[in-house]
C-alpha positions, 0 to 999 in steps of 0.5 A: 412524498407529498401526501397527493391524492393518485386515485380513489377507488370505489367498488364496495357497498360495505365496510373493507374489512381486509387489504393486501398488495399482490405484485407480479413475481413472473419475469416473463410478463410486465411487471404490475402492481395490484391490491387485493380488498375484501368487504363487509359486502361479500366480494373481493376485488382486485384493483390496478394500482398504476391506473385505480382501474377495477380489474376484476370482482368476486361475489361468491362469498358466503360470509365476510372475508376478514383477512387476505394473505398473499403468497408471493413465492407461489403466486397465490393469495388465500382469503379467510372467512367462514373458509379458506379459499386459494387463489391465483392472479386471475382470481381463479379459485383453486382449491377451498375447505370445507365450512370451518365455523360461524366465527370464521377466520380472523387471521392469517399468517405465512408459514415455511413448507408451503404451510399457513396457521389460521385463528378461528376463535380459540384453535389455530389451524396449520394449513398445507397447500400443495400441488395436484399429484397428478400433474394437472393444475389443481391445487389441495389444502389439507388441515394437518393440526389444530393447536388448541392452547389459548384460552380465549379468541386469538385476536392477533398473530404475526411472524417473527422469522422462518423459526418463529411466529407469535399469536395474542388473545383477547385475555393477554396471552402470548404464546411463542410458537415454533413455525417448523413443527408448531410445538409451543416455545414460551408463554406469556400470561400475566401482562395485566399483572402488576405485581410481576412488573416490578418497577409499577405500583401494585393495584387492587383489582376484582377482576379485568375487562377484557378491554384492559388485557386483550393483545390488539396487535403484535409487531416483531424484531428478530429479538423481541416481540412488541405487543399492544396490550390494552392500554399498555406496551410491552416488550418480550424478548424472545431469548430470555423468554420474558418481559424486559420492559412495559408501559402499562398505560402507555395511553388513556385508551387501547392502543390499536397500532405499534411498530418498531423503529431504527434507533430501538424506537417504537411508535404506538397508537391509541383509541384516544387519539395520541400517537406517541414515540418511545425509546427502549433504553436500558436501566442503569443499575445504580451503585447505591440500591441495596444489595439482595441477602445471600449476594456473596453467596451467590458467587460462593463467599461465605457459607451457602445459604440456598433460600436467599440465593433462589431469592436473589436469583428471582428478583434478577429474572423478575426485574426488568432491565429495560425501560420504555421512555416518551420521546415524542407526541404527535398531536393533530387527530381529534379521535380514535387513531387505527393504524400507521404505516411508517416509510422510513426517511419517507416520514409516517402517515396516520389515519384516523376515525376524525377522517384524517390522514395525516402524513409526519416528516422528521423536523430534523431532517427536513430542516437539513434538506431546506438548508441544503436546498438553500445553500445549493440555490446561493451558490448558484445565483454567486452569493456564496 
């Protein structure tokens, strides 16, 4: 609401590489709020929100753990790093696999039947957890497939419902995976491919960095699936299974951060420093564009002519029917802008490699709720 200080929490020696809130799900005791950090310094630590209270620490990691899962509904939480290791809220370790690599885990993310899928470089693993057969309290992970589809590191993963969960790569892939039975739905491979989007300029190039087309991070609807792609935004729509709109460069760097908004707007951040608002708003078709060859065709006027129907037919796929447009720059940060977390009517809160946080409220609607403020102290004072 203000942007006060509560607590500042210190326990780490080294970089946090991953944060997850855990709240109690069990009725029967008080209801308490924790947040669970990992560190470059090998420990987790579980931290009281209410009081900035150090609960508890665990220091017997082998390497970094960099990434936290919370697994809500059964009152575990997972962490990633060279294993995957199942916790409960009193940091009891329940059950963890064996060594899966040097690279470790990147990312985790939850899937239905008591499953999770894990990024270890190229492969994801789909991982079930389960209870002890024999009554006791004991818990089992069992790795039941490894999906080995990307080409290069998977540097994102989110979930899109119980149905579907998306991952990125460092190459620009996006593959739409099925969260049910992990077979692969769609496939997205040409995001840094001008010519596919046809409303950019095509470019000459001998070949990408990855700088230029790894996916840093993947947000979701029910309906499209938002993707930072080097220093572009793209929008995949997962019913037509395609690109419906980009901005290809969206910002002078990468871009860290994206999430979407009501009102079919997004917020993007970039290593540059800007935080930029965009609206997805649909093209209008103008009357005056010429009209493909074959269009009669199409609908069975004259005599059929195959090629320039498939012609046609193609350029409609192709062409985007959505365009991303720039509707607000929030200018206050001097360097890299990482993340965002956006609270509704609440406003946004950025952060920042300049060592800013910076808390935006909507001009609007502040604006309103000083007027309101206003007219009620008038009428209490008998001026109105």
């Amino acid at each position: 609401q203000t942007g006060e200080k509560l607590h500042e929490l210190h326990g780490h020696t080294h970089k946090i590489t991953a944060i997850a809130p855990f709240s109690s799900s069990d009725v029967t005791e008080e209801k308490t709020d924790l947040i669970i950090t990992a560190s470059a310094d090998r420990t987790v630590i579980v931290w009281d929100c209410t009081s900035g209270r150090q609960v508890q620490k665990v220091s017997c990691f082998h390497s970094t753990v960099k990434c936290l899962t919370v697994l809500q509904r059964l009152n575990v939480w997972l962490s990633g790093g060279s294993d995957l290791c199942v916790w409960n809220r009193k940091l009891d370790l329940l059950c963890k696999t064996s060594h899966l690599t040097d690279a470790g885990i990147g990312a985790l993310v939850e899937l239905p039947k008591n499953c999770v899928a894990a990024a270890v470089g190229k492969e994801l693993i789909i991982f079930r957890l389960s209870t002890a057969d024999n009554g006791s309290e004991g818990w089992n992970i069992l790795e039941v497939k490894r999906l080995v589809d990307h080409q290069d590191n998977i540097s994102s993963l989110v979930s899109v419902n119980n149905l579907t969960f998306v991952t990125g790569s460092h190459i620009g892939e996006l593959i739409v995976w099925d969260a049910l039975d992990w077979t692969k739905q769609a496939s997205e491979c040409n995001f840094w491919d001008s010519s596919v989007h046809l409303e950019v300029q095509p470019e000459i190039k001998l070949s990408q960095s990855p700088h230029e087309t790894s996916v840093q991070h993947l947000t979701s609807d029910e309906e499209c699936v938002f993707a930072a792609v080097g220093k572009g935004i793209y929008v995949y729509n997962l019913q037509m299974k395609r690109v419906i709109a980009c901005q290809r460069t969206a910002h002078d760097s990468s871009v860290l951060h994206i999430e979407k908004l009501p009102n079919r707007q997004l917020i993007s951040c970039s290593e540059d420093g800007s935080v930029r608002i965009w609206e997805l708003r649909e093209k209008q078709q103008l009357p005056a564009e010429p009209v493909p060859t074959g269009f009669f065709n199409m609908w069975g006027f004259g005599r059929a002519n195959k090629q320039a129907n498939q012609a046609a037919k193609k350029m409609q796929e192709n062409t985007p029917v959505y365009f991303l447009e720039l509707v607000g720059d929030l200018i206050g940060h001097s360097s890299a802008v990482q993340m965002f977390l956006y609270f509704g009517e609440l406003g946004l809160a950025t952060c920042s490699a300049d060592h800013l946080i910076i808390l935006w409220k909507d001009g609007e609607r502040e604006s309103s709720l000083r007027s309101l403020t206003l007219f009620k102290k008038l009428a209490q004072n008998g001026d109105l």
